[in-house]
N, CA, C and O atoms as a Maestro MAE file, in Angstrom:
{
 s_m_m2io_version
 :::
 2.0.0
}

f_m_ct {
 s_m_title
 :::
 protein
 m_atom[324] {
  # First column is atom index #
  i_m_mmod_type
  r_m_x_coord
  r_m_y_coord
  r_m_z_coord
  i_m_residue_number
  s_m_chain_name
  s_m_pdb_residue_name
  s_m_pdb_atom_name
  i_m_atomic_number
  :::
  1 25 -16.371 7.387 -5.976 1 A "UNK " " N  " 7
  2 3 -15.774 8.523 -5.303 1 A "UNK " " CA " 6
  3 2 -14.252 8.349 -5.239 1 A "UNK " " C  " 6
  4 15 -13.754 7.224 -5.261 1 A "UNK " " O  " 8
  5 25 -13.612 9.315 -5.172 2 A "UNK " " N  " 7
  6 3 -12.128 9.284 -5.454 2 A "UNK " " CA " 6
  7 2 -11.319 9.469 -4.545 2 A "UNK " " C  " 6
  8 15 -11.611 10.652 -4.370 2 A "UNK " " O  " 8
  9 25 -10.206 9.203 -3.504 3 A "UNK " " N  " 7
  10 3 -10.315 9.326 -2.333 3 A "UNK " " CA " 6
  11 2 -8.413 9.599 -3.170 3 A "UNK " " C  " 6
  12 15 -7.919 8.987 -4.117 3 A "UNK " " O  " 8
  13 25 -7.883 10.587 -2.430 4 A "UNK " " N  " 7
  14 3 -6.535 10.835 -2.216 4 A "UNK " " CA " 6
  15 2 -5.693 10.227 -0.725 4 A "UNK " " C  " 6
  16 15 -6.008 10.466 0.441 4 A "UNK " " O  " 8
  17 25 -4.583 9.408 -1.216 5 A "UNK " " N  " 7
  18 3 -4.018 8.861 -0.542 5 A "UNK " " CA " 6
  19 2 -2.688 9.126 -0.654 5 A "UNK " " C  " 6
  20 15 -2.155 9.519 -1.692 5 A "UNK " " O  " 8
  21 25 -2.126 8.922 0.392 6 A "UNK " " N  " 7
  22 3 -0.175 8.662 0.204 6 A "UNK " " CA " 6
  23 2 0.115 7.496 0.481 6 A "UNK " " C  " 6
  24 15 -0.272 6.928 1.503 6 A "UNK " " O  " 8
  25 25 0.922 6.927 -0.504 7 A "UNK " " N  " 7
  26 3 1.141 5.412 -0.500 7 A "UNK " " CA " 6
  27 2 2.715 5.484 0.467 7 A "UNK " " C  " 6
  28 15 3.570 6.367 0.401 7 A "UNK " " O  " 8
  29 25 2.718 4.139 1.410 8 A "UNK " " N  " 7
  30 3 4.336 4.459 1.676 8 A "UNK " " CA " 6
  31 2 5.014 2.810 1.407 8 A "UNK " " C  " 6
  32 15 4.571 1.716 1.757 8 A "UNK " " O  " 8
  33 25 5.808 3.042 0.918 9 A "UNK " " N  " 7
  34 3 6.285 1.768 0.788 9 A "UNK " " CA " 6
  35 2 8.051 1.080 1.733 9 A "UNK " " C  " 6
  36 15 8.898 1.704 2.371 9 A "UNK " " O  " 8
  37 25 7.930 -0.556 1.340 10 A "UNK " " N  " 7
  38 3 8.941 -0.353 2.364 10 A "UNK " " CA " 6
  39 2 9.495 -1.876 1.680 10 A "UNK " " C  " 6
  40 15 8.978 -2.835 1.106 10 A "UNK " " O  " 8
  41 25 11.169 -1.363 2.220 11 A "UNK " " N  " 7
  42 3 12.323 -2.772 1.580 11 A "UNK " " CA " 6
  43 2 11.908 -2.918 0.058 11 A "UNK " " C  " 6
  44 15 11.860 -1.953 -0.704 11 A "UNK " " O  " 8
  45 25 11.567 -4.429 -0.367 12 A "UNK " " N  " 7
  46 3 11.988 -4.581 -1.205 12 A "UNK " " CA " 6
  47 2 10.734 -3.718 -2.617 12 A "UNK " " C  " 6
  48 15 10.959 -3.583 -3.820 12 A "UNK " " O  " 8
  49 25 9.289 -3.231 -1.688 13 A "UNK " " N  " 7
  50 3 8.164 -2.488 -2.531 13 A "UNK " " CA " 6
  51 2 8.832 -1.340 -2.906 13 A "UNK " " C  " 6
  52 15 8.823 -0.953 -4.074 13 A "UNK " " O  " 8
  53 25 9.600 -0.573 -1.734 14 A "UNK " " N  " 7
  54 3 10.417 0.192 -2.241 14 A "UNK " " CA " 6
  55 2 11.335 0.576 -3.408 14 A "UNK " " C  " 6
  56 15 11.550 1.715 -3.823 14 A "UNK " " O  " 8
  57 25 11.778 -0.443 -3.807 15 A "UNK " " N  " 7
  58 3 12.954 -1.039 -4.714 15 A "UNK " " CA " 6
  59 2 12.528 -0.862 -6.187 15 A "UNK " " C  " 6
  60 15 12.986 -0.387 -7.227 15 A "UNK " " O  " 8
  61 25 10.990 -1.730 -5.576 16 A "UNK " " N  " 7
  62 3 10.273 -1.875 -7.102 16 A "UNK " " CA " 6
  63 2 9.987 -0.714 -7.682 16 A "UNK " " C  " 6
  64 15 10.351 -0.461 -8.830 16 A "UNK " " O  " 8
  65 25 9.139 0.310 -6.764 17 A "UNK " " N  " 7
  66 3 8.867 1.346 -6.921 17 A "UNK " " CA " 6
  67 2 9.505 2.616 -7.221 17 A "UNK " " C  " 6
  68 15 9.000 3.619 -7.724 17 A "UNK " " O  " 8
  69 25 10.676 2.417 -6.838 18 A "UNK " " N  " 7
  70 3 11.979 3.350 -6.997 18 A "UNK " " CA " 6
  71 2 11.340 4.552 -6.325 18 A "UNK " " C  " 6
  72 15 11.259 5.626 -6.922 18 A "UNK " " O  " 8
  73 25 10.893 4.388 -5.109 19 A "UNK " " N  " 7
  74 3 10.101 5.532 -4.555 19 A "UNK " " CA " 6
  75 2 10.330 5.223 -3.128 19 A "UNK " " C  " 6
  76 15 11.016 4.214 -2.962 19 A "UNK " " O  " 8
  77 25 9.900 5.880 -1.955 20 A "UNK " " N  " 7
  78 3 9.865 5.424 -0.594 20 A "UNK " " CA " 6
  79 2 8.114 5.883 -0.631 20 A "UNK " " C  " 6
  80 15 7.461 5.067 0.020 20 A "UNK " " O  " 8
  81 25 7.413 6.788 -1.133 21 A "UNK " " N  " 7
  82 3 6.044 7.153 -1.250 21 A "UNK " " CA " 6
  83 2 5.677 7.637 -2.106 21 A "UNK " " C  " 6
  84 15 6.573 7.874 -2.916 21 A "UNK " " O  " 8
  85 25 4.168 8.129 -2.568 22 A "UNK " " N  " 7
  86 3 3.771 8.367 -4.036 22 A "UNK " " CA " 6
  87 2 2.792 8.939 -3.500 22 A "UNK " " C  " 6
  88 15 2.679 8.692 -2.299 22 A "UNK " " O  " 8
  89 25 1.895 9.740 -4.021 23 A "UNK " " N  " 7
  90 3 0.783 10.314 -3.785 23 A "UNK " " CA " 6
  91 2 0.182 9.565 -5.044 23 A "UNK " " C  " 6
  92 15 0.785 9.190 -6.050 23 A "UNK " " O  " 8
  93 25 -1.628 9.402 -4.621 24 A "UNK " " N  " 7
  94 3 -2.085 8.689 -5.405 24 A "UNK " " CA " 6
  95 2 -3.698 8.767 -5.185 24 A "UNK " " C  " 6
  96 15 -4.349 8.620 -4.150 24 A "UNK " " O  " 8
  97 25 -4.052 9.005 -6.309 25 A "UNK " " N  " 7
  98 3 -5.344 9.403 -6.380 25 A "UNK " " CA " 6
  99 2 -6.105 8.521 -6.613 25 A "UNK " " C  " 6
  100 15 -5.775 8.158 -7.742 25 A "UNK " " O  " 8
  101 25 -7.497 7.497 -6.068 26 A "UNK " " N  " 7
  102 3 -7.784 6.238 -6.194 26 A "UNK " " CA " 6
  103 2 -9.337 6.396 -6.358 26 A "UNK " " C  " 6
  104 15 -9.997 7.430 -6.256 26 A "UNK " " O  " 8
  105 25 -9.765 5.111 -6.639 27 A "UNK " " N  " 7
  106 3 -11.387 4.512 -6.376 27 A "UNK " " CA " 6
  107 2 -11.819 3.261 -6.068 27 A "UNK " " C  " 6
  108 15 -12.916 2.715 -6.185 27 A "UNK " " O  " 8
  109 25 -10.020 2.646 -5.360 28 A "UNK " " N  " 7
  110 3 -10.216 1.871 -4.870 28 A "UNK " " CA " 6
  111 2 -11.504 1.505 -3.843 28 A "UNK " " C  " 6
  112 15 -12.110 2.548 -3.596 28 A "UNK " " O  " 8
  113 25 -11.924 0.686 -3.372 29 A "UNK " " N  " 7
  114 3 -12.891 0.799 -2.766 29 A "UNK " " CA " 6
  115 2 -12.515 0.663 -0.676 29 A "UNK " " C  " 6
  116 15 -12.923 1.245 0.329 29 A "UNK " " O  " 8
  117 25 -11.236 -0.796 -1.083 30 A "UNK " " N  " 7
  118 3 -10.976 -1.318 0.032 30 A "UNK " " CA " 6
  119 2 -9.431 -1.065 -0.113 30 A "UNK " " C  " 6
  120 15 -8.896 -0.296 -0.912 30 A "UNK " " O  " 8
  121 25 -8.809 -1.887 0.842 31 A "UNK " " N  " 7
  122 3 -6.808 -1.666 0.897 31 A "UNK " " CA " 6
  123 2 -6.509 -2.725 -0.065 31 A "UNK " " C  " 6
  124 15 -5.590 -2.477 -0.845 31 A "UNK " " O  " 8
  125 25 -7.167 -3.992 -0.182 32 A "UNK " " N  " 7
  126 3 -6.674 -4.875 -1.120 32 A "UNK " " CA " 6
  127 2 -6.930 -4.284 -2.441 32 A "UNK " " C  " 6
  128 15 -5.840 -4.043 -2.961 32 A "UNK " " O  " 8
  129 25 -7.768 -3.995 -3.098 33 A "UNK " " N  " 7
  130 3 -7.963 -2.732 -4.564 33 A "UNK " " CA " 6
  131 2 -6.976 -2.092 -4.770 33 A "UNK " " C  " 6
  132 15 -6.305 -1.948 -5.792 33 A "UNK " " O  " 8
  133 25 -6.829 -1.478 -3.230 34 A "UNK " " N  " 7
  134 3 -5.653 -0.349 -3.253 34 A "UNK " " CA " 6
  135 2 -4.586 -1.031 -3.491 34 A "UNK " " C  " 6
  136 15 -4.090 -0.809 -4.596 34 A "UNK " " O  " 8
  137 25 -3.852 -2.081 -2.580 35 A "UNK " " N  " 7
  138 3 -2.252 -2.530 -3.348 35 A "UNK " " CA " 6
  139 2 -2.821 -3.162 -4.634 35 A "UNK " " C  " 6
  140 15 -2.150 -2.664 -5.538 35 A "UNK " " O  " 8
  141 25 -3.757 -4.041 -5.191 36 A "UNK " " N  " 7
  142 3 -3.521 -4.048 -6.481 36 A "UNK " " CA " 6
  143 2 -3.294 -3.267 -7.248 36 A "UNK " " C  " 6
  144 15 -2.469 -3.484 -8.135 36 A "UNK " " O  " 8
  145 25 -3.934 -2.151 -7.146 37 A "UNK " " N  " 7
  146 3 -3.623 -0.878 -8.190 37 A "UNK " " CA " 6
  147 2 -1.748 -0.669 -8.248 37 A "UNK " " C  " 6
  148 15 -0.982 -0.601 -9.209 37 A "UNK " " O  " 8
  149 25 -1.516 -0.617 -6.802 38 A "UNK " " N  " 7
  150 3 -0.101 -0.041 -6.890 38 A "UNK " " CA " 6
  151 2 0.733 -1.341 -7.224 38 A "UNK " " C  " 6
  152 15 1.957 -1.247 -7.309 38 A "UNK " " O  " 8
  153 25 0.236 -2.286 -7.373 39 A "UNK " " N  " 7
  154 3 0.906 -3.878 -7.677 39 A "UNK " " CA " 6
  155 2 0.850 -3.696 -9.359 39 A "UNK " " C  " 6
  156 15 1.922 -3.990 -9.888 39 A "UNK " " O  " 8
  157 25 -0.038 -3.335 -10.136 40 A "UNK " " N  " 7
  158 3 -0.193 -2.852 -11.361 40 A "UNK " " CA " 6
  159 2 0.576 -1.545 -11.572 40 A "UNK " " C  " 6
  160 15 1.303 -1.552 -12.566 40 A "UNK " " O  " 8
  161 25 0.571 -1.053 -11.251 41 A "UNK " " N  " 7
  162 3 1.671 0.343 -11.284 41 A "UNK " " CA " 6
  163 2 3.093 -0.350 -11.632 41 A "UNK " " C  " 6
  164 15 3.639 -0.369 -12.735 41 A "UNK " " O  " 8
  165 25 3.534 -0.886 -10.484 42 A "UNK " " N  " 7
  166 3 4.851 -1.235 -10.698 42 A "UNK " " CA " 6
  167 2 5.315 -2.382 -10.009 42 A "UNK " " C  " 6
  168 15 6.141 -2.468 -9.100 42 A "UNK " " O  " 8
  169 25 4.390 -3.588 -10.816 43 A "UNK " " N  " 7
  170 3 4.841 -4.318 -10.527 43 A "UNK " " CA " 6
  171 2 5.732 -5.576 -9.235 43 A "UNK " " C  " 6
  172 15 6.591 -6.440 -9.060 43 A "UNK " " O  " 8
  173 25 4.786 -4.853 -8.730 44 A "UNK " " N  " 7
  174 3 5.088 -5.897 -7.110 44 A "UNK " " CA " 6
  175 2 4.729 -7.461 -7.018 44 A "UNK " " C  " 6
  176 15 3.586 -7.912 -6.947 44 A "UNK " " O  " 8
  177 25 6.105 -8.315 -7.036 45 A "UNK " " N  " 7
  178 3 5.675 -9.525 -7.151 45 A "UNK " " CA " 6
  179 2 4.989 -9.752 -5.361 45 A "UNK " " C  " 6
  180 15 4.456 -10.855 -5.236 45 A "UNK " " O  " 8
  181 25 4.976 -9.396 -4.835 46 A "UNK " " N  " 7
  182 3 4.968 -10.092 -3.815 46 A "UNK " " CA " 6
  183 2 3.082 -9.964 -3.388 46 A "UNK " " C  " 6
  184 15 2.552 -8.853 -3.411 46 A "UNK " " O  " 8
  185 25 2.346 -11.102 -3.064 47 A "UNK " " N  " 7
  186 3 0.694 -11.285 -2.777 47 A "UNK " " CA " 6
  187 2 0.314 -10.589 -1.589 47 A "UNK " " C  " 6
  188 15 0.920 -10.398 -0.535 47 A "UNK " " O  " 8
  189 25 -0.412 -10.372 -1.845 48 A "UNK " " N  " 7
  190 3 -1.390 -8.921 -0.345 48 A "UNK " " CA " 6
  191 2 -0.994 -10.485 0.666 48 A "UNK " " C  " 6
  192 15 -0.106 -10.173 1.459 48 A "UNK " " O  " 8
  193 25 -1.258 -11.485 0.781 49 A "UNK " " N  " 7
  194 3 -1.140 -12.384 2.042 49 A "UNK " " CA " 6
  195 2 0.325 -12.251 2.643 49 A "UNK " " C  " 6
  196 15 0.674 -12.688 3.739 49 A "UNK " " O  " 8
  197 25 0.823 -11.823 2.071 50 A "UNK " " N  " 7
  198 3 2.504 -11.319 2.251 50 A "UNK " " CA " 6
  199 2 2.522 -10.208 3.610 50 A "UNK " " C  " 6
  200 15 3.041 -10.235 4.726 50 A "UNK " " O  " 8
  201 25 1.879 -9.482 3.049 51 A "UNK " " N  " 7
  202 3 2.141 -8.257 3.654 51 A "UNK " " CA " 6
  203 2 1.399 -8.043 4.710 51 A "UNK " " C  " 6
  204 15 0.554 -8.858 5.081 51 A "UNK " " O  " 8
  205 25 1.722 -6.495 5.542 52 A "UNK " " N  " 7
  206 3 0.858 -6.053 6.466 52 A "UNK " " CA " 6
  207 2 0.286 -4.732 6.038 52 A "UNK " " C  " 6
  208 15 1.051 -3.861 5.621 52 A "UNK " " O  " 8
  209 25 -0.997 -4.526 6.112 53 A "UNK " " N  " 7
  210 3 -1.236 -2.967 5.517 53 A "UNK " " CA " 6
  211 2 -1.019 -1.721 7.018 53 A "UNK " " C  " 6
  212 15 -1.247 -2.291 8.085 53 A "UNK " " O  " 8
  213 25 -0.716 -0.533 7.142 54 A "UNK " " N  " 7
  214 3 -1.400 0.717 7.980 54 A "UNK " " CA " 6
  215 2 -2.044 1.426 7.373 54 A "UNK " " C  " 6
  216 15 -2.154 1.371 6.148 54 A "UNK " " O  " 8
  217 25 -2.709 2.396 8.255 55 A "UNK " " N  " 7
  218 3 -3.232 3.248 7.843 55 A "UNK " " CA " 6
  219 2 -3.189 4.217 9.118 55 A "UNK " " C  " 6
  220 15 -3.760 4.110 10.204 55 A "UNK " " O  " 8
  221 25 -2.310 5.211 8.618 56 A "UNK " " N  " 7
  222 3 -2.095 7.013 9.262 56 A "UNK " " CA " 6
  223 2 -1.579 6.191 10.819 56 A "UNK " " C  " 6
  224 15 -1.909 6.649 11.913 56 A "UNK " " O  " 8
  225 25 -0.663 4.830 10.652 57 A "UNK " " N  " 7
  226 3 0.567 4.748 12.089 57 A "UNK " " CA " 6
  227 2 -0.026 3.511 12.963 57 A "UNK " " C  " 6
  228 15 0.414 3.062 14.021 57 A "UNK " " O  " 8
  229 25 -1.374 3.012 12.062 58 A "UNK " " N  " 7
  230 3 -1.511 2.009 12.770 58 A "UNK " " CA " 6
  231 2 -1.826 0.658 11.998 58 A "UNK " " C  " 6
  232 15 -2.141 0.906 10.834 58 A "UNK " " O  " 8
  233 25 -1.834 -0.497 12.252 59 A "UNK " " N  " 7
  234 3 -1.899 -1.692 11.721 59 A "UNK " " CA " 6
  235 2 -3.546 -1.861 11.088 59 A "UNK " " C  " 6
  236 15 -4.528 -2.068 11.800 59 A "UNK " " O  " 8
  237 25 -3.563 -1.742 9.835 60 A "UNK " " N  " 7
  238 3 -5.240 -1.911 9.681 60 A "UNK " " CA " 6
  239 2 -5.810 -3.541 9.189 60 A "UNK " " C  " 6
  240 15 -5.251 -4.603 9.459 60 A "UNK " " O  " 8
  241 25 -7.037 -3.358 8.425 61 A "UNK " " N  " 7
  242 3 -7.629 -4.811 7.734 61 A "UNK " " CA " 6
  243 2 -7.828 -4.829 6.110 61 A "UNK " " C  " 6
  244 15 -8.645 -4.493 5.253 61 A "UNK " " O  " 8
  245 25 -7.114 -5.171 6.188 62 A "UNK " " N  " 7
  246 3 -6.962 -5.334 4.449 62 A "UNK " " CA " 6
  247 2 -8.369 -5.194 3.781 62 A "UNK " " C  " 6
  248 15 -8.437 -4.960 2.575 62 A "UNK " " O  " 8
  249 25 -9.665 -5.355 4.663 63 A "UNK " " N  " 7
  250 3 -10.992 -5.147 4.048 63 A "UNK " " CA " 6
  251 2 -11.407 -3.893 4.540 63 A "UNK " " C  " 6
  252 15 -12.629 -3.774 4.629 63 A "UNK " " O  " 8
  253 25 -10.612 -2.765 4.941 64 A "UNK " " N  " 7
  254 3 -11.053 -1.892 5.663 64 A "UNK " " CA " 6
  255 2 -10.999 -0.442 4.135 64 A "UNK " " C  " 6
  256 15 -10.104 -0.244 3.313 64 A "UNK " " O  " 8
  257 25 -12.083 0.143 4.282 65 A "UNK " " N  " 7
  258 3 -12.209 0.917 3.457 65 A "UNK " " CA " 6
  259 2 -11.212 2.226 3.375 65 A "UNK " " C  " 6
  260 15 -10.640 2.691 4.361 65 A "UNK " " O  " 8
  261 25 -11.107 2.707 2.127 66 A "UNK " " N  " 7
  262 3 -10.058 3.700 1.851 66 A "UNK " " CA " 6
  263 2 -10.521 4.925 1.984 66 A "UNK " " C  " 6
  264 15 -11.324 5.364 1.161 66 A "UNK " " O  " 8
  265 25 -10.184 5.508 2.812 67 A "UNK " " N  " 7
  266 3 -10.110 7.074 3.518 67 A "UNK " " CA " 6
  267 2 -9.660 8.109 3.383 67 A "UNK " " C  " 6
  268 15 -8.787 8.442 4.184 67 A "UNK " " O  " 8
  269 25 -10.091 9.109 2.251 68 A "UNK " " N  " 7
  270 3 -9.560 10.116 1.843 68 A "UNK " " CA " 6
  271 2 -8.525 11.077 2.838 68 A "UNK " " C  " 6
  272 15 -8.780 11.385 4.002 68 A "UNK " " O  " 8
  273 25 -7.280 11.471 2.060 69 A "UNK " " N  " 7
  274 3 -6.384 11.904 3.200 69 A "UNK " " CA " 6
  275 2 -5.668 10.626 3.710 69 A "UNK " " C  " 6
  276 15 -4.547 10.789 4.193 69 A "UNK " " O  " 8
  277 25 -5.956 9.928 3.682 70 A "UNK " " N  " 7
  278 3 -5.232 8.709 4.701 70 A "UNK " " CA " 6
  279 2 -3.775 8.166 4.365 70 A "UNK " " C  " 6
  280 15 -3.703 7.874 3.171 70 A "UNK " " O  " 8
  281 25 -2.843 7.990 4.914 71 A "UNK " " N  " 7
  282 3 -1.152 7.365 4.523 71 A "UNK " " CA " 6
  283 2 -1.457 5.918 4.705 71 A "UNK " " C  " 6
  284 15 -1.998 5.513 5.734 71 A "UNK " " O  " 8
  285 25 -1.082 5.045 3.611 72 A "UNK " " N  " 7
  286 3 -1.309 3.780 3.569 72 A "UNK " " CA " 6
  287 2 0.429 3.313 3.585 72 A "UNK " " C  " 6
  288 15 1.318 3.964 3.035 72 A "UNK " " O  " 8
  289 25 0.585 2.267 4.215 73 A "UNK " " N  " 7
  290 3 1.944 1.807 3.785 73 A "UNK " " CA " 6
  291 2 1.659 0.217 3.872 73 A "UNK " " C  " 6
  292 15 0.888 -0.505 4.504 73 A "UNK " " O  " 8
  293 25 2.373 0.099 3.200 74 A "UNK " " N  " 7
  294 3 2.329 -1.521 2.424 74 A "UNK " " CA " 6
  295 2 3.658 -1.791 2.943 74 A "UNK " " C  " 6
  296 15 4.615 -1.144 2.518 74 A "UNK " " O  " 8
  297 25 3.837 -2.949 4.079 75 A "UNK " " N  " 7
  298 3 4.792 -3.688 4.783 75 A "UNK " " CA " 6
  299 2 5.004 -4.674 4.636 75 A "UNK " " C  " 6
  300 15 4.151 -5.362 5.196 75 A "UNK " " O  " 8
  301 25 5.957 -5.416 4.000 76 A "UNK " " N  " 7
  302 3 6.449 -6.625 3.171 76 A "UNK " " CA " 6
  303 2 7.433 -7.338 4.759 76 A "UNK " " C  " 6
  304 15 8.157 -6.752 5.564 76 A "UNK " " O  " 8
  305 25 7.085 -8.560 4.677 77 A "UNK " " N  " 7
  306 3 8.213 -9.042 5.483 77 A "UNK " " CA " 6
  307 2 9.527 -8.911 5.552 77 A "UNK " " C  " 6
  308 15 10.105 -8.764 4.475 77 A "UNK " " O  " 8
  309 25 10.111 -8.923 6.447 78 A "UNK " " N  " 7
  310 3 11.167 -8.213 6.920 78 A "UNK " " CA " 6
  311 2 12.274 -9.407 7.252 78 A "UNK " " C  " 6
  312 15 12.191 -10.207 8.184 78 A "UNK " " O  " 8
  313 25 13.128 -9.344 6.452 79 A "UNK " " N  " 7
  314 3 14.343 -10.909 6.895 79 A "UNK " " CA " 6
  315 2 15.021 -10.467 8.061 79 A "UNK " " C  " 6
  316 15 15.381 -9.310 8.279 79 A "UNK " " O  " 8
  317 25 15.166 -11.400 8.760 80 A "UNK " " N  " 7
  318 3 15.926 -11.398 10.033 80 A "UNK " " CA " 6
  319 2 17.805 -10.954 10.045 80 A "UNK " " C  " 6
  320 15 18.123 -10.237 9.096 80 A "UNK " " O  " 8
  321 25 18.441 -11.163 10.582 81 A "UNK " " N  " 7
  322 3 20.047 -11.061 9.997 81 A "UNK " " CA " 6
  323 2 20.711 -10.068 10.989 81 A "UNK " " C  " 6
  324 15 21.896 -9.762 10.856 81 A "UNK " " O  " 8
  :::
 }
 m_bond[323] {
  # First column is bond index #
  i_m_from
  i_m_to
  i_m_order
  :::
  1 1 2 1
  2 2 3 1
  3 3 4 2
  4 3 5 1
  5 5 6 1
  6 6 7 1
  7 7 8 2
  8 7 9 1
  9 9 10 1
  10 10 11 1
  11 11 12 2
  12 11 13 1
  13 13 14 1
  14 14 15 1
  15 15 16 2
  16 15 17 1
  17 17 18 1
  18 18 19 1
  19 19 20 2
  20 19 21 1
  21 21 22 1
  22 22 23 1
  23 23 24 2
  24 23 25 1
  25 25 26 1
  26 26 27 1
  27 27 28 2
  28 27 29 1
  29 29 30 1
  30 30 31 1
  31 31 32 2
  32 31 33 1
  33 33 34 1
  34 34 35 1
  35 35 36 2
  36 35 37 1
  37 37 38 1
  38 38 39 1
  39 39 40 2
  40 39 41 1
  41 41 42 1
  42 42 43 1
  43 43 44 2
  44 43 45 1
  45 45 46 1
  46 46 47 1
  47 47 48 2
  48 47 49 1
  49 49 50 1
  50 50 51 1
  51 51 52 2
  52 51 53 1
  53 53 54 1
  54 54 55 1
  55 55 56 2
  56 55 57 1
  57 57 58 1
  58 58 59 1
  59 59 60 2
  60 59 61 1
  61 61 62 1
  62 62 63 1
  63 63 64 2
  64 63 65 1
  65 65 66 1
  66 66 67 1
  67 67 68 2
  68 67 69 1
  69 69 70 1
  70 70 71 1
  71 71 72 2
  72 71 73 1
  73 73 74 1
  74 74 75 1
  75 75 76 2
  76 75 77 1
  77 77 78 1
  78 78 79 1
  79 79 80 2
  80 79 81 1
  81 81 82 1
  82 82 83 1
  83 83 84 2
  84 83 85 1
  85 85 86 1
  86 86 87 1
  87 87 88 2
  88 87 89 1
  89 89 90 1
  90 90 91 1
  91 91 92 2
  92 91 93 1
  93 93 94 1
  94 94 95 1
  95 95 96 2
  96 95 97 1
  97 97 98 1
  98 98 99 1
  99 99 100 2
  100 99 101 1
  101 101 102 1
  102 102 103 1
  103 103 104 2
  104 103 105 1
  105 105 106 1
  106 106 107 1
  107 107 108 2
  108 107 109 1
  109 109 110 1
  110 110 111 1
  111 111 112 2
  112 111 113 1
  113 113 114 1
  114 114 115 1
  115 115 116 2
  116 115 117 1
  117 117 118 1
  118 118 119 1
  119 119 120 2
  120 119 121 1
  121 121 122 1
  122 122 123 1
  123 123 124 2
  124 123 125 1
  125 125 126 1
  126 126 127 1
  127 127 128 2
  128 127 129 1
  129 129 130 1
  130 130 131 1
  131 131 132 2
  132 131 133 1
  133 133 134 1
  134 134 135 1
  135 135 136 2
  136 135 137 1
  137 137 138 1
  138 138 139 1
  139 139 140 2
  140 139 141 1
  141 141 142 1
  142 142 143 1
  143 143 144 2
  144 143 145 1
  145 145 146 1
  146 146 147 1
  147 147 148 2
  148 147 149 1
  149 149 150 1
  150 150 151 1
  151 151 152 2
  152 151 153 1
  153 153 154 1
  154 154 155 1
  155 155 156 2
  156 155 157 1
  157 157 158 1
  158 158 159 1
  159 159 160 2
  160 159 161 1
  161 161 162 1
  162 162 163 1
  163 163 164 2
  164 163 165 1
  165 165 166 1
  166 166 167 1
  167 167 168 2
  168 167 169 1
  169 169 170 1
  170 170 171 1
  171 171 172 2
  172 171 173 1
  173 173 174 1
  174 174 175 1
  175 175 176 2
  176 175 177 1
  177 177 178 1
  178 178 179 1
  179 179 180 2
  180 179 181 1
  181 181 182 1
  182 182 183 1
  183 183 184 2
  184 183 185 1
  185 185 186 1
  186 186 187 1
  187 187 188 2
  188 187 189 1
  189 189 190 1
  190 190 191 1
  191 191 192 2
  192 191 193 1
  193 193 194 1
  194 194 195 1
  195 195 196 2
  196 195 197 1
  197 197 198 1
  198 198 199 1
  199 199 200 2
  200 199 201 1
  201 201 202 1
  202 202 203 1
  203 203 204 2
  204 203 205 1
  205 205 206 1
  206 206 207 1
  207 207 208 2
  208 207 209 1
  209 209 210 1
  210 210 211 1
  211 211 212 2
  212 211 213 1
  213 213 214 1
  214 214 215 1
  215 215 216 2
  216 215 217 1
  217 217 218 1
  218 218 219 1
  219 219 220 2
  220 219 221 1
  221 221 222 1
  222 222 223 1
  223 223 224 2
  224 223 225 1
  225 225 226 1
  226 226 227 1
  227 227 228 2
  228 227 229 1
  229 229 230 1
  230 230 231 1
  231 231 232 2
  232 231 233 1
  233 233 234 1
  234 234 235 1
  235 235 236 2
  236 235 237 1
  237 237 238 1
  238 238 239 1
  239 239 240 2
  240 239 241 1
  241 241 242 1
  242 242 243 1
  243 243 244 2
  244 243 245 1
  245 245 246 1
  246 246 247 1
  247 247 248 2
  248 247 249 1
  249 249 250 1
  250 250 251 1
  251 251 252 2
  252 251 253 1
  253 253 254 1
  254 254 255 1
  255 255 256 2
  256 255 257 1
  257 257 258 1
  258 258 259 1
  259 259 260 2
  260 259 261 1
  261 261 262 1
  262 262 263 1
  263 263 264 2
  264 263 265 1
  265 265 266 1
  266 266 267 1
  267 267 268 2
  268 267 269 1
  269 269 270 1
  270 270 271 1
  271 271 272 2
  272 271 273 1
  273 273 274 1
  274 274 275 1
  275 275 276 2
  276 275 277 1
  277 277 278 1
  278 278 279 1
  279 279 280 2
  280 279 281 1
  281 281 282 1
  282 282 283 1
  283 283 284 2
  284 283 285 1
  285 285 286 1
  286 286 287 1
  287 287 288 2
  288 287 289 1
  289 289 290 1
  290 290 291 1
  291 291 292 2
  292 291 293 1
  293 293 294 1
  294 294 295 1
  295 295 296 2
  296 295 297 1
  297 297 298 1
  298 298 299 1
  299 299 300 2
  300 299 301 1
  301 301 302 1
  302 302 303 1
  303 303 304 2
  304 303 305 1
  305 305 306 1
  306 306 307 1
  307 307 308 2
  308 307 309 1
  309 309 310 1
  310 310 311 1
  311 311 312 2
  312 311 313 1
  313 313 314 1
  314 314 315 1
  315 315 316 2
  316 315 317 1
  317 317 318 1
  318 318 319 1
  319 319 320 2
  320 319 321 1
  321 321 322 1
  322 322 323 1
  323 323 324 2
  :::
 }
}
């Protein structure tokens, strides 16, 4: 099943992506599927253990299933300064 998502990205995923968000049409199953896909897209060095996932404003579980309609953002650590 194919679930439509908005990806949001942030700092340096951003960068990679040359995007701040993407709409994206998936079959991922879970959120980790899901950033691989967009890690294959364009290339994101950085490992899902890196990051923090949401979903639609709140902090989710990287094993938590993908929800048609849903805003995912992929949150990369953040340097201090």
């Amino acid at each position: 099943m194919m679930a439509r998502v908005t990806l949001l990205y942030f700092a340096s995923l951003r960068d990679a992506a040359g995007a701040a968000s993407e709409p994206l049409e998936t079959a991922a199953p879970d959120l980790v599927a899901l950033y691989a896909e967009a890690q294959a897209r364009h290339g994101f060095a950085l490992p899902v253990e890196r990051l923090r996932v949401a979903v639609d404003g709140a902090f989710a579980d990287w094993r938590d299933a993908v929800r048609d309609g849903s805003e995912v953002a992929f949150i990369p650590p953040v340097s201090g300064g």
